[in-house]
N, C-alpha and C positions, 0 to 999 in steps of 0.2 A: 499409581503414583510412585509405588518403588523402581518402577521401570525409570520414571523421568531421573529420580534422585542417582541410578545406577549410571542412564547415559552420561551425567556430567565426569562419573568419576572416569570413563569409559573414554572421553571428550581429553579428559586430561593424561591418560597413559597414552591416546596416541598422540597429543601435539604437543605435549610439556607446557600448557597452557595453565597457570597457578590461579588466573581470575578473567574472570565472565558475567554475562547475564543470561541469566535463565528466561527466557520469554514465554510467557505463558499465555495464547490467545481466546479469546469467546470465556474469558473467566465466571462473567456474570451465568453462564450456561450451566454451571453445574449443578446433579441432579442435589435434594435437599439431604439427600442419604451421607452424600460426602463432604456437605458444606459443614460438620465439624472439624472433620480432617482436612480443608480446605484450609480452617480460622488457624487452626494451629502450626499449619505448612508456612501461611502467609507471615503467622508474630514469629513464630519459635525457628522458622528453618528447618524443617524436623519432618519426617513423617514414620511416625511409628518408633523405630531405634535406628532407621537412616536418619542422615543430617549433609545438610549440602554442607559443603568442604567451604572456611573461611575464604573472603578473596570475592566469592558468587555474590551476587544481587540477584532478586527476584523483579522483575517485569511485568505486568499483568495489561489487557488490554482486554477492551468487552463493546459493541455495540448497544445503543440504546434501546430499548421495548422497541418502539417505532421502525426498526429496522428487522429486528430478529424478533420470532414471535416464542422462542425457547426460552428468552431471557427470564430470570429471577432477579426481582430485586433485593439488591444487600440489604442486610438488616445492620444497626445502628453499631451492634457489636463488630459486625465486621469491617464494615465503615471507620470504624473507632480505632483502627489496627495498620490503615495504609495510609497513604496519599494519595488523595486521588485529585486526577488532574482531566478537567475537561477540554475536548479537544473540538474544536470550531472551524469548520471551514471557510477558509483565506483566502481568494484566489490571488492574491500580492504575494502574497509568501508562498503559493502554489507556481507561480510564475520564475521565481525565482529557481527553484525545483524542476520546470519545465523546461528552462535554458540548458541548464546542469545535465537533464537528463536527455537532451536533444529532443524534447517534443516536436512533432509536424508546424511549422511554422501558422499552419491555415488554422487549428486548434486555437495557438496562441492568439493569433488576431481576432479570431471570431470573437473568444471570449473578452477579449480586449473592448470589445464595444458592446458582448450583450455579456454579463457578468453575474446575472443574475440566473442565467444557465449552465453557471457552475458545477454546483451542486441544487437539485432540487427534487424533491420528492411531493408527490401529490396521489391522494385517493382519488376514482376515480370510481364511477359504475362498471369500468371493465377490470380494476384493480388496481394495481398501485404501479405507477408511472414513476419514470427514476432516471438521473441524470446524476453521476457523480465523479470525483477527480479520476480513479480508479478506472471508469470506463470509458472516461476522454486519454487515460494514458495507452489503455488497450488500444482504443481505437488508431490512437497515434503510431502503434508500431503495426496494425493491420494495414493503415494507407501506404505504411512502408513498402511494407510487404507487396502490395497492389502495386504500386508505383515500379518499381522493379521488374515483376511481369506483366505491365504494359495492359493493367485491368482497370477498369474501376470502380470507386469506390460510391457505389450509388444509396440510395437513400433504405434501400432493404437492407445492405450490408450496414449501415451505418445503425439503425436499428437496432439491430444486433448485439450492440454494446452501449448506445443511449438508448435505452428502451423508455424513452418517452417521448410520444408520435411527434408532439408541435419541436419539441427540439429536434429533434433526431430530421425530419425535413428542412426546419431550416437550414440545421446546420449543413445539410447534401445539397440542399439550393447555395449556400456559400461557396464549399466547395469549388462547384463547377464554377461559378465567379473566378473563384480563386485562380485555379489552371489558365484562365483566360486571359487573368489579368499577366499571368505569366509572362503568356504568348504577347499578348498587343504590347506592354510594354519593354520586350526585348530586355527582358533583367539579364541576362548574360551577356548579351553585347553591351548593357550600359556598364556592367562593372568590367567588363574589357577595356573601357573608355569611349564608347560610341556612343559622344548625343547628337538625336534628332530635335531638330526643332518642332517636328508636329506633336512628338511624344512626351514632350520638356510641356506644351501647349495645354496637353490633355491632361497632365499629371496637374499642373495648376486650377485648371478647372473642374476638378475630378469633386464626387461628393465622398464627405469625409473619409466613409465607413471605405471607399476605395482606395483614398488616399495610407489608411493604416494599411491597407492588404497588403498595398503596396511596398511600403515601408517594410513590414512585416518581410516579404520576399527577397530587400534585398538586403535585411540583418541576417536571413536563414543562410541565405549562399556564403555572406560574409564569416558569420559563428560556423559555418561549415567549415569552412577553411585556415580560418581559426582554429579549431580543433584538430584539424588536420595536421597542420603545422606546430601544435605544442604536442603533439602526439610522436610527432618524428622527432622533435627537439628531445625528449626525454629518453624517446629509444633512443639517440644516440648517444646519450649524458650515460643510460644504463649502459648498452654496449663498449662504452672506452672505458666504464670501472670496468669490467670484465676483461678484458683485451690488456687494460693494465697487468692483469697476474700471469698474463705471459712469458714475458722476457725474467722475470723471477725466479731464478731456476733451485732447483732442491739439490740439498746434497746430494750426490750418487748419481745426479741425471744425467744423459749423456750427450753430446751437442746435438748428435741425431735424432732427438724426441720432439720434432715439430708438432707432428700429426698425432704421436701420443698425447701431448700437454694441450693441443686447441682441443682433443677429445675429452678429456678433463674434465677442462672449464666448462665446455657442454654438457657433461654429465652433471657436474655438481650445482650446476644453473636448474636444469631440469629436475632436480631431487630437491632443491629448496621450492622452486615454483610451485610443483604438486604439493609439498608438506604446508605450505602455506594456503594454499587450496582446500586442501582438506580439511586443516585447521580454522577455515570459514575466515581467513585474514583479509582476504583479499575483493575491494572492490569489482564492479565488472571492468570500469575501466584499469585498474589496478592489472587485471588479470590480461586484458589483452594489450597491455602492455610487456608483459612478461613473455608472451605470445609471440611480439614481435620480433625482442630482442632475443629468444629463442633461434627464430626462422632464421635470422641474422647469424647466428653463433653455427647453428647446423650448415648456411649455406657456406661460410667461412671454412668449418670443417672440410666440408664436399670440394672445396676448390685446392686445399690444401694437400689434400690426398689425389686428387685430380690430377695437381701438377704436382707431386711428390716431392713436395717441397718440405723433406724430413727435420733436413738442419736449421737447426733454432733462428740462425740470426736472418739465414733466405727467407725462411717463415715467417717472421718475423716482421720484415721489408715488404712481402707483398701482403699483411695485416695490414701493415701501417698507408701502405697504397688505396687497401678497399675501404679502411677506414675516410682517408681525405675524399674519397668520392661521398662517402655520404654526407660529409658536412658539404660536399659542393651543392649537393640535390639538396642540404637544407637550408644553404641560404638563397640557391634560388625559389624554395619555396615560401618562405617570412618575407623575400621581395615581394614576389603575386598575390600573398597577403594584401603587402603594403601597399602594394598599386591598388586592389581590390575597393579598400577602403577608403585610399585617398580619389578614385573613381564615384564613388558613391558619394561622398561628400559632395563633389563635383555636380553630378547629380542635384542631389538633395537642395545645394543654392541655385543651382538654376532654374531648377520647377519650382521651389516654395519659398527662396530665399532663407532672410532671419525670422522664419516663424513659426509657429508651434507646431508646425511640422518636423522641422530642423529641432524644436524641443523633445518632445517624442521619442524623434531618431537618437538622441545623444544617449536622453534618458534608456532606452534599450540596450545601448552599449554598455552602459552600465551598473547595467543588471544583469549581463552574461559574464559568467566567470570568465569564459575563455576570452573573452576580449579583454576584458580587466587582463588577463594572464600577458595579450598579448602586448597591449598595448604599453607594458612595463618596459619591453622589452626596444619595441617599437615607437618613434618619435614620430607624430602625428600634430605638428603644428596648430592643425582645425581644432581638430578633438579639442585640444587641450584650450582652445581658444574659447570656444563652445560651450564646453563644457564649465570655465568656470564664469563666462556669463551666466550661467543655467544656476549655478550656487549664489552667484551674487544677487540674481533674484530671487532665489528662495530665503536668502537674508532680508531682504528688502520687505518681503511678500509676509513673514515673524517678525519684522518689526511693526510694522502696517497694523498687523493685527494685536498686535501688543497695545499700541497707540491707540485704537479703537476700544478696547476693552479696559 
């Protein structure tokens, strides 16, 4: 325990970090020997004559009996001491999470229609059988994985991380569904702009659970590209603050400090990056972010010394040059976006029209951040057309029900 109390102060001489939380996992696990010195850490802050430094929160988190079989249950005094808060699996609120966190899109749809294979757990005569968010998120960065070397992801590997047989096959029977529905429906060419009439055909008469796949496949491409695109948008929002402290020059400098002053900013870009890094500040996407505009700043460097382009103001000039190339690559990519989506739309009313298909599909968009993100940005006539039919009936739909009761 005095180790944990040590790491904070330890935590705070390397990042100048004044306030935190302390997380503390499997709390209900502890042996009974230490559960007084547990009760007193948890009221008082304190263990022994250490004291976590004002500023710190204590976080605790514990699996149920039914999960862990080390657990202890609290007793009433301990109980009497926190707050405790029970945590329920959501998949609505898990979906949400899913978007954010780029889950495999086939994940998201499956559960979309079987939801009760979210989380589940069951005894069984061969043991305990288990399906939980944790191992659909696993699972989702393995078909990654797979996809990329050109493997796949059959029902043993799938296993592996749903370890509960009737889920875990169906979900590897969906799967291959899914890949298929890929291929016959041409989701790349349709969001290029190519409709077929046999494929416009099939999509209308498709059963349901194909029609989400579907849908499903071509919000993945679409939030892909989304993402894509609010990704370059901010590296290059970061990269112009930085590029700004160029032409700033310091007392004493000398015109000829081109290559000195881009090396700089690259140093002191890469020195806050890691401190923030280490200091645990930074999201994953936060991080490669920083990554980006890094590569950016180094490759900037590389060409400056390349063309020895010392003098401030030449240096300067061909900064300002590489910079406009990248806003050119970014607004052609928020177009291909914008085509992307306004393709899909296109899509989506010719196979299903105004119906809840078309609901569905709005409704996904706006459940993905990045599309929220983008579409702020982005003028999209449909959407906005769509979508607030889609509110007007959910007005109508709470009044309805109002009236009724």
């Amino acid at each position: 325990m005095s180790e944990i109390v040590g790491s904070i102060y330890y935590k705070i001489e390397e990042t100048g970090l004044k306030e935190g939380i302390l997380f503390i996992d499997e709390i209900n696990c502890v042996s009974e020997t230490l559960a007084p010195t547990m009760l007193q850490f948890l009221q008082c802050k304190t263990f022994g004559n250490h004291k976590i430094p004002e500023g710190w929160i204590i976080i605790a988190a514990g699996n149920p009996p039914e999960f862990n079989k080390s657990v202890r249950e609290f007793d009433i005094v301990t109980l009497d001491r926190i707050k405790r808060i029970n945590v329920e699996p959501d998949f609505s609120i898990w979906k949400e999470y899913a978007y954010q966190e780029a889950i495999h899109p086939a994940i998201i749809a499956y559960l979309d229609v079987k939801q009760q294979n979210f989380c589940q757990i069951e005894a069984t005569v061969d043991g305990k059988q288990f399906a939980t968010p944790r191992g659909w998120e696993d699972l989702s960065r393995l078909i990654e994985v797979y996809e990329k070397m050109d493997k796949k992801t059959d029902r043993e590997v799938v296993g592996q991380y749903i370890q509960h047989n009737k889920i875990a096959k169906d979900f590897a029977n969906y799967l291959e569904l899914f890949y298929k529905y890929e291929n016959d429906y041409e989701v790349d060419a349709v969001l290029s702009g190519t409709l077929k009439e046999a494929l416009l055909f099939k999509a209308g008469r498709a059963p349901f659970d194909e029609k989400l796949s579907l849908i499903g496949l071509l919000l993945s491409k679409i939030g892909t590209v989304f993402r894509e695109t609010l990704e370059r948008e901010k590296t290059v929002e970061s990269l112009m603050m930085q590029l700004k402290k160029f032409p700033n020059k310091k007392e004493g400098e000398e015109e000829n400090s081109g290559i000195r002053k881009m090396g700089e900013i690259t140093r002191l870009y890469e020195e806050e990056w890691k401190k923030k890094k280490t200091a645990g500040l930074l999201s994953r996407r936060q991080d490669h972010l920083f990554k980006n505009v890094l590569k950016k700043l180094e490759e900037y460097d590389h060409i400056l010394k390349s063309e020895q382009l010392d003098n401030r103001e030449d240096a300067w000039k061909r900064l300002r040059k590489l910079f406009q190339e990248e806003n050119i690559q970014l607004e052609e990519t928020m177009n291909r976006a914008g085509s992307m989506l306004e393709n899909a739309f296109n899509f989506m009313e010719a196979a299903f029209g105004d119906s809840q298909e078309m609901v569905i599909f709005v409704t996904q968009l706006n459940m993905n951040n990045d599309c929220i993100q983008f579409l702020q940005e982005y003028e999209c006539e449909r959407y906005y057309q769509y979508n607030k039919k889609l509110l007007f009936q959910d007005r109508e739909d709470e009044l309805l029900k109002r009236i009724e009761s």
